[in-house]
Every structure is written in structure tokens, then in C-alpha cells.
The first five atom37 places (N, CA, C, CB, O) and aatype in JSON, in Angstrom:
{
  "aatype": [20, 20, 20, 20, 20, 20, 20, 20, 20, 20, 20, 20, 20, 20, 20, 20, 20, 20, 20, 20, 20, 20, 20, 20, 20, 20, 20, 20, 20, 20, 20, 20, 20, 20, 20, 20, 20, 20, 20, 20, 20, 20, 20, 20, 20, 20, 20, 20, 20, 20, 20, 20, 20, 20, 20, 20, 20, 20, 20, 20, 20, 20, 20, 20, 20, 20, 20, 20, 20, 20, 20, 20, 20, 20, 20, 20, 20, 20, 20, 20, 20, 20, 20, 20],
  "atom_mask": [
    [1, 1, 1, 1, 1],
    [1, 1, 1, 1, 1],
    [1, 1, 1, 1, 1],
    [1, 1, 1, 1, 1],
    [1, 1, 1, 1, 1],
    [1, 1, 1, 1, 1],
    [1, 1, 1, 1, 1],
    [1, 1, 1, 1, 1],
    [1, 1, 1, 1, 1],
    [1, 1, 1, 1, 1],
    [1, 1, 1, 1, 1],
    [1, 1, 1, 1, 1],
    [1, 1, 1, 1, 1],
    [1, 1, 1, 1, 1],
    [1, 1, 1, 1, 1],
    [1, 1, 1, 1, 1],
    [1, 1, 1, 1, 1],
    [1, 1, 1, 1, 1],
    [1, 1, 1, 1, 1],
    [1, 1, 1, 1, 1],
    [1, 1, 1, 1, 1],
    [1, 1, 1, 1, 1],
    [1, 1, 1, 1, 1],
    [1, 1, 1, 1, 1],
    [1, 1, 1, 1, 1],
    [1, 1, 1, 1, 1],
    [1, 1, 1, 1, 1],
    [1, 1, 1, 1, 1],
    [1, 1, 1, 1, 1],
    [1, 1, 1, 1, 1],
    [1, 1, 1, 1, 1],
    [1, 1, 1, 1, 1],
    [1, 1, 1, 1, 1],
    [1, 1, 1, 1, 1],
    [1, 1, 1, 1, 1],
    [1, 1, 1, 1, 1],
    [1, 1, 1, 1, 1],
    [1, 1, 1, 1, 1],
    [1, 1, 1, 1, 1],
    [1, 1, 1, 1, 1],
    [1, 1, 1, 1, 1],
    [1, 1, 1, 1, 1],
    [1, 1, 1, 1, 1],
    [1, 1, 1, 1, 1],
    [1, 1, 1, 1, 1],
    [1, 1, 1, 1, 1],
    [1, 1, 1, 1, 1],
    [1, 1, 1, 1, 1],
    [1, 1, 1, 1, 1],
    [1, 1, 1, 1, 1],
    [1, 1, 1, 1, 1],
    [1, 1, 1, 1, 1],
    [1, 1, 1, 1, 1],
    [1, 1, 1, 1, 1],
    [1, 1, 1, 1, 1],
    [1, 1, 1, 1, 1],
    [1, 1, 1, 1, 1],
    [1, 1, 1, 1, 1],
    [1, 1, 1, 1, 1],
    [1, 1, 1, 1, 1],
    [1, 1, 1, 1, 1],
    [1, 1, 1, 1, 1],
    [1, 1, 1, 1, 1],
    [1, 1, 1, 1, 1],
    [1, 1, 1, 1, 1],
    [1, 1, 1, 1, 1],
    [1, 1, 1, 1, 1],
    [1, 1, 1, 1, 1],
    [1, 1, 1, 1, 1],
    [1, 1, 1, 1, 1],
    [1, 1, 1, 1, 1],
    [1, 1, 1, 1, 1],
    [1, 1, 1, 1, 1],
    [1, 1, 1, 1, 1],
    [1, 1, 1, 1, 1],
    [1, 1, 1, 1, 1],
    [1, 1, 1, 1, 1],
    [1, 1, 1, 1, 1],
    [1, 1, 1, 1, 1],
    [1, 1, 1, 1, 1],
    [1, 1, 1, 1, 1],
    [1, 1, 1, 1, 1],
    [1, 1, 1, 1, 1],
    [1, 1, 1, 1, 1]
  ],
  "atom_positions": [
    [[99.45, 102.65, 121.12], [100.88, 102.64, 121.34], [101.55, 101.98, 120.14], [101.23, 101.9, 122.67], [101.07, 100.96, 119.66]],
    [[102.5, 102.48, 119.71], [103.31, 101.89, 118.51], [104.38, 101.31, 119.19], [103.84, 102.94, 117.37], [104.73, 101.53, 120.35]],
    [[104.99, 100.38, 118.21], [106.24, 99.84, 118.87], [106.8, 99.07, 117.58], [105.94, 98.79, 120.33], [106.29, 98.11, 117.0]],
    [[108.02, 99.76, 117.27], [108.98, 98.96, 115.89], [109.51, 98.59, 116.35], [109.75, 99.38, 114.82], [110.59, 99.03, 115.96]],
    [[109.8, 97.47, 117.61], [110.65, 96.57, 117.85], [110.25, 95.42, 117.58], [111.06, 96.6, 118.91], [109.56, 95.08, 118.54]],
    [[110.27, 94.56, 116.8], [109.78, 93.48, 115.77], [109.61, 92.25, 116.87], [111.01, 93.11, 114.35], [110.5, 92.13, 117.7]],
    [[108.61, 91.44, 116.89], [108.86, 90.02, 117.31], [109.13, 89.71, 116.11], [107.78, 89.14, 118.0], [108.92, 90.51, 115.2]],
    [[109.76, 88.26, 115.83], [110.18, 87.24, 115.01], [110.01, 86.15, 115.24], [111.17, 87.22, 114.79], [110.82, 85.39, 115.78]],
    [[108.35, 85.76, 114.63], [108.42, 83.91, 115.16], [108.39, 83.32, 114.29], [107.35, 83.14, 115.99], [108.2, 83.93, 113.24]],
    [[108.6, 81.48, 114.25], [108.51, 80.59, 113.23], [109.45, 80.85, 112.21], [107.26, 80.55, 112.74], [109.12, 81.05, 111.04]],
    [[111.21, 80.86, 112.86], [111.59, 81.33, 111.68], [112.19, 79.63, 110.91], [112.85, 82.76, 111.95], [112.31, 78.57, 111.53]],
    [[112.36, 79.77, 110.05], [113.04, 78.37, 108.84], [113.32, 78.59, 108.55], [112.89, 77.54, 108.0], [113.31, 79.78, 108.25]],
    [[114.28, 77.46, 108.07], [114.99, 78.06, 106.64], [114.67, 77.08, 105.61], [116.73, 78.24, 106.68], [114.54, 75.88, 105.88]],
    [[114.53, 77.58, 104.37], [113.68, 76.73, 103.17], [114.83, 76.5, 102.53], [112.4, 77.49, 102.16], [115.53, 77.52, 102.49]],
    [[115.46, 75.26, 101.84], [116.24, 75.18, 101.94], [116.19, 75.23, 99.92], [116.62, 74.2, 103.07], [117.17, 75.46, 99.21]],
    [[114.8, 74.94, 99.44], [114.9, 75.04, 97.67], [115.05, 76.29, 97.54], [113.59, 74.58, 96.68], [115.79, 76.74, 96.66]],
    [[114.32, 77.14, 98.47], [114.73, 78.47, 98.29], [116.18, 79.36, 98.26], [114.11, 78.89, 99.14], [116.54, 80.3, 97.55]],
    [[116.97, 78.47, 99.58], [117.9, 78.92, 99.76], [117.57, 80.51, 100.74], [118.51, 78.87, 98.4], [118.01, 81.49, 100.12]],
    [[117.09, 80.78, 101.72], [116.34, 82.04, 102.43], [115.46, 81.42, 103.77], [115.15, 82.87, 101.19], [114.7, 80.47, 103.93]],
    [[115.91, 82.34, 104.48], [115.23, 82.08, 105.97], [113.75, 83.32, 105.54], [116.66, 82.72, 107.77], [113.52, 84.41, 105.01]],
    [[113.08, 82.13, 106.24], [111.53, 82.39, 106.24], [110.86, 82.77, 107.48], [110.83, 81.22, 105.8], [111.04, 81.87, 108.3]],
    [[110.0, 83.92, 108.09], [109.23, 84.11, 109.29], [107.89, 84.75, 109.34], [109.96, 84.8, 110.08], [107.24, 84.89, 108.3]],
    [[107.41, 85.15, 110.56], [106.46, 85.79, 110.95], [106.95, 87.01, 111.03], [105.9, 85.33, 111.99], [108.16, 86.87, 110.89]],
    [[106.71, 88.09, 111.16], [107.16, 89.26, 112.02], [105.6, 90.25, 112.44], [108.46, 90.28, 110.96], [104.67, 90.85, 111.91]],
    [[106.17, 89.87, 113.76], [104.81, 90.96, 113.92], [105.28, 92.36, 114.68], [103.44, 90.17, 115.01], [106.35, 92.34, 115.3]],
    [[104.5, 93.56, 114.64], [104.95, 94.49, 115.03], [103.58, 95.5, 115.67], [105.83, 94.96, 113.9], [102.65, 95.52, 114.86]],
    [[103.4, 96.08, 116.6], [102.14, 97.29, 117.1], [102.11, 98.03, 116.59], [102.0, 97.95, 118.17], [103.08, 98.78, 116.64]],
    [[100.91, 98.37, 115.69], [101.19, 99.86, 115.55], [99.8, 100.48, 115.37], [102.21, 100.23, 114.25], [98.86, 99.74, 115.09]],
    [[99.58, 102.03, 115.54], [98.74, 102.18, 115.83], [97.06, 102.06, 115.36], [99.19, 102.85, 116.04], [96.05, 102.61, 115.79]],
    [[97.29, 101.07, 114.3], [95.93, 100.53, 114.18], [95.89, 98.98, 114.63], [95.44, 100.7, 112.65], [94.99, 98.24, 115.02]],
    [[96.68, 98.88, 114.51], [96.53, 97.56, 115.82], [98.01, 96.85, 115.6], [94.94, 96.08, 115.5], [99.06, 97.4, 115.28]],
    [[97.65, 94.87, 115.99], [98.76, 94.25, 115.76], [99.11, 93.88, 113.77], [98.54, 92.85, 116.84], [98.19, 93.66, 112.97]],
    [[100.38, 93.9, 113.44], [100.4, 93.57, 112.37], [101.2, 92.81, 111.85], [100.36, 94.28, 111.91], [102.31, 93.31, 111.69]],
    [[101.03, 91.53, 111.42], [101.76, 90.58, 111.21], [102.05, 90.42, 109.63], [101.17, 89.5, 111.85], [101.09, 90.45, 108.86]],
    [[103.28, 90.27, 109.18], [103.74, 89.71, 107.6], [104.91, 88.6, 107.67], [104.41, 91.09, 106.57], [105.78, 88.39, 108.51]],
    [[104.64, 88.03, 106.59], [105.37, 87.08, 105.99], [106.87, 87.7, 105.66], [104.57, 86.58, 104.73], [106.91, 88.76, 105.03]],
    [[108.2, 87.0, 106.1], [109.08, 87.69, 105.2], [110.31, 86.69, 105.05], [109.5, 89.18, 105.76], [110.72, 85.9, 105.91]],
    [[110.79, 86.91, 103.77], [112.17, 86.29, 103.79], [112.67, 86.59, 103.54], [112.59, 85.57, 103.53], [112.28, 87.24, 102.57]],
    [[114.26, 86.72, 103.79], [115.8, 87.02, 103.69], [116.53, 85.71, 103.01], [116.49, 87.34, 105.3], [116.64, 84.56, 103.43]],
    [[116.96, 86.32, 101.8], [117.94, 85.13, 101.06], [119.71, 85.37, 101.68], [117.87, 85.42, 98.94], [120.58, 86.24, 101.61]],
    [[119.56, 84.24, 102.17], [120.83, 83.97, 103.06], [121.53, 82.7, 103.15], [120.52, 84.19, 104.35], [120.86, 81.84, 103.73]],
    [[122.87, 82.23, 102.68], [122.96, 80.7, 103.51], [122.81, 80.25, 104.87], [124.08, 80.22, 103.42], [123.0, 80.81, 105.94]],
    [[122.38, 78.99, 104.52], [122.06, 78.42, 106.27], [123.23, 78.84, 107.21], [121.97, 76.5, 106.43], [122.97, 78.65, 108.4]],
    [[124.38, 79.32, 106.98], [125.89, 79.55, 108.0], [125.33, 80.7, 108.67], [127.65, 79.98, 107.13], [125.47, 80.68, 109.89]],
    [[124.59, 81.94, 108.07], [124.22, 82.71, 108.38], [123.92, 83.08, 110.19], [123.44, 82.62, 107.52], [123.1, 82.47, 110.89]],
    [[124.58, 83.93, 110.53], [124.5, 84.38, 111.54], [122.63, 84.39, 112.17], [125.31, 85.7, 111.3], [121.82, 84.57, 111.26]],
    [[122.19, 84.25, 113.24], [120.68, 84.2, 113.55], [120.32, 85.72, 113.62], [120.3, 83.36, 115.03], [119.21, 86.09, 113.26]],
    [[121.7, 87.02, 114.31], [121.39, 87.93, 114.48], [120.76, 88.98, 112.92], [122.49, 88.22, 115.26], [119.84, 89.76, 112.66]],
    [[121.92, 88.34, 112.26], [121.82, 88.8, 110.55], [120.62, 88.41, 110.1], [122.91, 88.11, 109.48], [119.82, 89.23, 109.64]],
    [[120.39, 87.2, 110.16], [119.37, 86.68, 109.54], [117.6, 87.62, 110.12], [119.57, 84.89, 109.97], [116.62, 87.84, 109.42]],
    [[117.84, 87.95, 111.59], [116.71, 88.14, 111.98], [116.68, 90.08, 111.05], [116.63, 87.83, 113.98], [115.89, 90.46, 110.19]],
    [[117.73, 90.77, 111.61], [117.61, 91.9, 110.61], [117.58, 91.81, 109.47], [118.36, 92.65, 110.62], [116.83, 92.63, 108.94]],
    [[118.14, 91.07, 108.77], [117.01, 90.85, 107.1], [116.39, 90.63, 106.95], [116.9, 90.33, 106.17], [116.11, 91.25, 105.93]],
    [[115.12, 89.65, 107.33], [113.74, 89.42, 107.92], [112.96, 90.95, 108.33], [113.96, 88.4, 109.36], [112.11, 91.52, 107.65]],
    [[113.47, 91.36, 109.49], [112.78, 92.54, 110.18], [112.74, 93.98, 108.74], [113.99, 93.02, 111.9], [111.81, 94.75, 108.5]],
    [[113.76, 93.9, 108.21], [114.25, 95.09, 107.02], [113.21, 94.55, 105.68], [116.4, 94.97, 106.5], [112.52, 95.3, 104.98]],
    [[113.31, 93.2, 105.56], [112.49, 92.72, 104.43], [110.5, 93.19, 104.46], [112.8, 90.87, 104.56], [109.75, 93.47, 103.53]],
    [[110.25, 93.05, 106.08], [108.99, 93.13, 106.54], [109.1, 94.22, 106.81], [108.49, 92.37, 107.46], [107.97, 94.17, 107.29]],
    [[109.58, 95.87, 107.08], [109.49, 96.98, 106.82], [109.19, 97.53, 105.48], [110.38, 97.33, 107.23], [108.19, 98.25, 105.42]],
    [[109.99, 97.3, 104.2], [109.94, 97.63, 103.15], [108.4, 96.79, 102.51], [111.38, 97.34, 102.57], [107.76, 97.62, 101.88]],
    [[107.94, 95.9, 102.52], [106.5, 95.43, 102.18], [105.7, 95.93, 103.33], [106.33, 93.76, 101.99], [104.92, 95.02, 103.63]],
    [[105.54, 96.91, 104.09], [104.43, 97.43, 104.59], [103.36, 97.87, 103.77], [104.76, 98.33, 105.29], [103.84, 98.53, 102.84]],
    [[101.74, 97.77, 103.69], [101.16, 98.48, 103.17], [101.12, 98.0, 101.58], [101.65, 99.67, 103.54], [100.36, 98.63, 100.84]],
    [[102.13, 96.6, 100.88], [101.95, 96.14, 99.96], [100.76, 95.15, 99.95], [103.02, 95.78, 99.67], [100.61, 94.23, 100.75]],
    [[99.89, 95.47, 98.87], [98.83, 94.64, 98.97], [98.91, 93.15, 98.67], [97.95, 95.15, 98.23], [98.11, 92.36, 99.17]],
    [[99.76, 92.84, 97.96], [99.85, 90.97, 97.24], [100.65, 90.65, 98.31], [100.77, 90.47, 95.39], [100.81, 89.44, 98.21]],
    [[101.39, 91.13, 99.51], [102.24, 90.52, 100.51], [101.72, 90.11, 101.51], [103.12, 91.19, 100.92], [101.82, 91.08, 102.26]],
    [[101.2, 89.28, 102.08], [100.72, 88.51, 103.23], [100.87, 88.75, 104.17], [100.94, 87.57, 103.36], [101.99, 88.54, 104.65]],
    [[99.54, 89.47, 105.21], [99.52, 90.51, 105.99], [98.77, 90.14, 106.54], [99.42, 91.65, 105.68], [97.9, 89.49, 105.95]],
    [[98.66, 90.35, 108.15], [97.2, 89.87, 108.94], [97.48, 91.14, 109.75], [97.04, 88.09, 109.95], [98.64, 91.35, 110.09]],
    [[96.19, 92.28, 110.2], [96.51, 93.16, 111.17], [95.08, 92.63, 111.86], [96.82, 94.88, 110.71], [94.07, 92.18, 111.32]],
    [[95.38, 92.85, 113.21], [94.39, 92.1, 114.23], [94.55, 93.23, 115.32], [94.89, 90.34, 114.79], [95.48, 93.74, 115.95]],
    [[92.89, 93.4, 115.23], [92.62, 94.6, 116.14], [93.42, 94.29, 117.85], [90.67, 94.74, 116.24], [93.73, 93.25, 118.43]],
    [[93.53, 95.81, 118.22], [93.52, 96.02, 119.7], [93.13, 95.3, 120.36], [93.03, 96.86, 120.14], [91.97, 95.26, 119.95]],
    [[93.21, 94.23, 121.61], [92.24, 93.65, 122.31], [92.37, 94.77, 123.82], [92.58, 91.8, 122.49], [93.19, 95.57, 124.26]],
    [[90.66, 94.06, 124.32], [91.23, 95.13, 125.23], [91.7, 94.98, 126.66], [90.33, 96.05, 125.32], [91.77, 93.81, 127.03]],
    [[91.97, 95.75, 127.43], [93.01, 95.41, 128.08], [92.31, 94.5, 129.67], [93.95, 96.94, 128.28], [91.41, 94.97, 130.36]],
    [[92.9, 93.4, 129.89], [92.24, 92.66, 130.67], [91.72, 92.89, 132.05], [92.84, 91.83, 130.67], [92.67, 93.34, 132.68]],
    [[90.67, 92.79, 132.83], [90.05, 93.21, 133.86], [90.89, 92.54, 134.82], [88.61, 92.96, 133.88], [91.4, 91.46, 134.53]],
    [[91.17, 93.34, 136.46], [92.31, 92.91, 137.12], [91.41, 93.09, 138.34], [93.82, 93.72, 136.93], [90.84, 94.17, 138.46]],
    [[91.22, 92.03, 139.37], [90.74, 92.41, 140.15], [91.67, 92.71, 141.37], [89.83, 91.69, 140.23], [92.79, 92.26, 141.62]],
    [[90.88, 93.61, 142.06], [91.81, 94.0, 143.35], [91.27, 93.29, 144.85], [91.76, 95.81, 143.52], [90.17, 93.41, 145.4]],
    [[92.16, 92.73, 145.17], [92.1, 92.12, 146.69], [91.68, 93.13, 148.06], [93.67, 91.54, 147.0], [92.39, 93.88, 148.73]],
    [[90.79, 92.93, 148.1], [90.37, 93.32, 149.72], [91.11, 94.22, 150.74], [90.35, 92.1, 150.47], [90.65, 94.38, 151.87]]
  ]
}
């Protein structure tokens, strides 16, 4: 199952940088895939703005190799037992 609706965790803001910093992870169909991304923004910056420059920043470095990437297989799906 794919899914481009982004989580966004651990976001900061670095402040020598001047740019909010995160996780973004996203499904897709080789598994989960997580990158590094930042959006250069001032701290006034809206959270909604900030998170779509983040999410837009970590679209465009897909599949870049020097960009900091973790994809973590499928797990599988947990055993449920049924009651009597």
C-alpha cells in the first residue's frame, strides 16, 4: 500500500541555520521511508507552512543518494486472536 500523506516528526528549528529541521516518513511500496529535511524559514513561520516545506523538500530528495534516508521493510501484520 502506498501512502503520500507524510508523517512529520521531531521537527526544530536550528536556529545557526536559520530553517526548520525534521523526520518525514512516508509508505511506499517498498516499504517505510524515512528522510531528513529542511525548509529555510523564520522562526514566525506559520507550523502549517513550515510542515509543507519540509514535506516538498523530502519529495524532491527522493532516491538522492548523499541525502539521509532510512527505508525499513514491511513488518508483518500482527496476529489477532479471536474470542470464543
Amino acid at each position: 500500500m502506498s501512502s503520500w500523506h507524510p508523517r512529520i516528526d521531531q521537527v526544530r528549528y536550528n536556529a545557526a541555520e536559520q530553517c526548520f529541521e525534521a523526520l518525514v516518513t512516508v509508505v511506499t511500496p517498498q516499504g517505510i521511508l524515512r528522510i531528513a529535511s529542511q525548509y529555510a524559514a523564520p522562526i514566525t513561520t506559520e507550523f502549517e507552512e513550515a510542515a509543507r516545506g519540509l514535506w516538498i523538500r523530502a519529495r524532491l530528495r527522493l532516491g538522492t543518494p548523499e541525502i539521509m534516508q532510512v527505508r525499513l521493510p514491511d513488518l508483518p501484520a500482527p496476529e489477532v486472536e479471536l474470542a470464543a
